[in-house]
C-alpha positions as CSV (number, residue, x, y, z in Angstrom):
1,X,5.3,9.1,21.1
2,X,2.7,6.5,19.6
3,X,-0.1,5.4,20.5
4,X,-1.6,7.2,23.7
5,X,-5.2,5.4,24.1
6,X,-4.2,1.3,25.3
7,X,-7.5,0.2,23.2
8,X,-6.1,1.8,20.3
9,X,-2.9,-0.5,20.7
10,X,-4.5,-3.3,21.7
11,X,-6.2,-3.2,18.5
12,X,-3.2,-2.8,16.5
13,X,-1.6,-5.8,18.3
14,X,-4.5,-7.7,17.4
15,X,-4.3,-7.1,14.2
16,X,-0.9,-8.0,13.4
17,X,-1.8,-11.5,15.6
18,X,-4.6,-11.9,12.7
19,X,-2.0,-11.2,9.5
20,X,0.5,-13.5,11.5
21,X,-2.1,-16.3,11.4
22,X,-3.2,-15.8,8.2
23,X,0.0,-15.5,6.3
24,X,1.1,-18.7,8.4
25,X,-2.2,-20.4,7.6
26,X,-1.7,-19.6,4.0
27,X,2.0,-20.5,3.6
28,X,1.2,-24.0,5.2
29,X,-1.7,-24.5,3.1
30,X,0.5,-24.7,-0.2
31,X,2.7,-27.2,1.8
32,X,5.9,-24.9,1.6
33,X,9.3,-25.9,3.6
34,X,9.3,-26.0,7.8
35,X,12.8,-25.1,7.4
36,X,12.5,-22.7,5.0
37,X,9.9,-20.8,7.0
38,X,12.0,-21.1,10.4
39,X,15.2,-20.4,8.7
40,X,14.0,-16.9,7.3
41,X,11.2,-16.2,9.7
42,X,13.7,-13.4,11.2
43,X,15.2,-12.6,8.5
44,X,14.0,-9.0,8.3
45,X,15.9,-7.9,11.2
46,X,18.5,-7.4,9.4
47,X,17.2,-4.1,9.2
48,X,18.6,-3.6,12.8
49,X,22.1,-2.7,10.9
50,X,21.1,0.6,9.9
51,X,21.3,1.1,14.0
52,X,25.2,0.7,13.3
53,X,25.3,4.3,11.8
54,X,23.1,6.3,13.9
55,X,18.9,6.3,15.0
56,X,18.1,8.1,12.2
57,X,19.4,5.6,9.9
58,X,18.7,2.5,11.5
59,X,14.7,3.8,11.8
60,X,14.2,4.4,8.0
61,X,15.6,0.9,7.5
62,X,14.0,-0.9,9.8
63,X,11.1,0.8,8.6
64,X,11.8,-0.4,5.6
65,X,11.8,-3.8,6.1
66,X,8.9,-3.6,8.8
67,X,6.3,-2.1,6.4
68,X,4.2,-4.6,4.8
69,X,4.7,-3.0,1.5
70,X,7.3,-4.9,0.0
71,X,6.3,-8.2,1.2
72,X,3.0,-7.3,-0.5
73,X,4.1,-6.5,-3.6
74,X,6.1,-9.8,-3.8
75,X,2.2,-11.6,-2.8
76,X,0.7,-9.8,-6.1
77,X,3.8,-10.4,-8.3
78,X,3.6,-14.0,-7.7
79,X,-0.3,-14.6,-8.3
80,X,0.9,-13.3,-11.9
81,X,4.7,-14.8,-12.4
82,X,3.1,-18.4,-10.9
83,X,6.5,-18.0,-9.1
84,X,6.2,-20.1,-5.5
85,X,9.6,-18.3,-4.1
86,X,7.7,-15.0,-4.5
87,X,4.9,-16.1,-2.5
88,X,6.9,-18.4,0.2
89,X,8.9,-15.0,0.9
90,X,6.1,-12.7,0.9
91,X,4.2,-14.8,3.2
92,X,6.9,-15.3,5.4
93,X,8.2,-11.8,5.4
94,X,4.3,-10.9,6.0
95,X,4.1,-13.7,9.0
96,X,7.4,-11.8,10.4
97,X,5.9,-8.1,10.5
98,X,2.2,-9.5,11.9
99,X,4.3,-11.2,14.5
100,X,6.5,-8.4,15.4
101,X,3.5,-6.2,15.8
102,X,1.2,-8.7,17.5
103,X,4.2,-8.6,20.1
104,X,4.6,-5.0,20.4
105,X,7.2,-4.1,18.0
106,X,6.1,-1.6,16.0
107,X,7.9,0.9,13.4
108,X,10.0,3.3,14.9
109,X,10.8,6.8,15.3
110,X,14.1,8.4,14.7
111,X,14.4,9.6,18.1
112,X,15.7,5.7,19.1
113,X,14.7,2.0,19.0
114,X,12.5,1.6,21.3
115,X,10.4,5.0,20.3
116,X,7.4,2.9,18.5
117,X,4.4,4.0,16.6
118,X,3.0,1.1,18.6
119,X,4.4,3.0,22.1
120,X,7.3,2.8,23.9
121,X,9.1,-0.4,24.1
């Protein structure tokens, strides 16, 4: 399962290294909270819990919490709200997935945890 050519990964690794920075970059740029930033950086992992029930579970929310769309969304809603906590958590939730995919992490399959589209853990 995942990726089978090692460029391809690379790539992908690369990538989330380049999101990571930038959503880092960004979120430092408006002066936002150290603390703030440190205190939720890992906050998405709370996905993990699904893991508690069974694979299948624990994959679609992980998943869900490991995409980018939500994070996203809360970027966009801000720029028209004007609302900073939308933006801080955004970035920071954005910072968390770049980082977890610059490090190999990837989104996972429902056959267990460490089946990745990113490759095996």
């Amino acid at each position: 399962m995942g990726i089978g050519d090692g460029r391809l990964r690379v790539t992908l690794r690369l990538e989330g290294l380049v999101v990571f920075l930038l959503a880092v970059g960004y979120y430092f740029l408006n002066d936002y909270s150290l603390i703030l930033f440190l205190v939720l950086l890992l906050a998405p992992d709370i996905g993990m819990i699904g893991y508690a029930i069974n694979t299948k579970t624990g994959a679609a929310v992980y998943n869900l919490f490991h995409t980018y769309s939500i994070p996203l969304l809360f970027i966009f809603l801000s720029m028209f709200t004007k609302q900073d906590t939308l933006l801080m958590v955004g970035l920071i939730w954005t910072a968390h997935i770049g980082m977890d995919r610059a490090l190999g992490y990837g989104l996972k399959y429902s056959t267990g945890f460490k089946d990745t589209h990113l490759g095996k853990l």
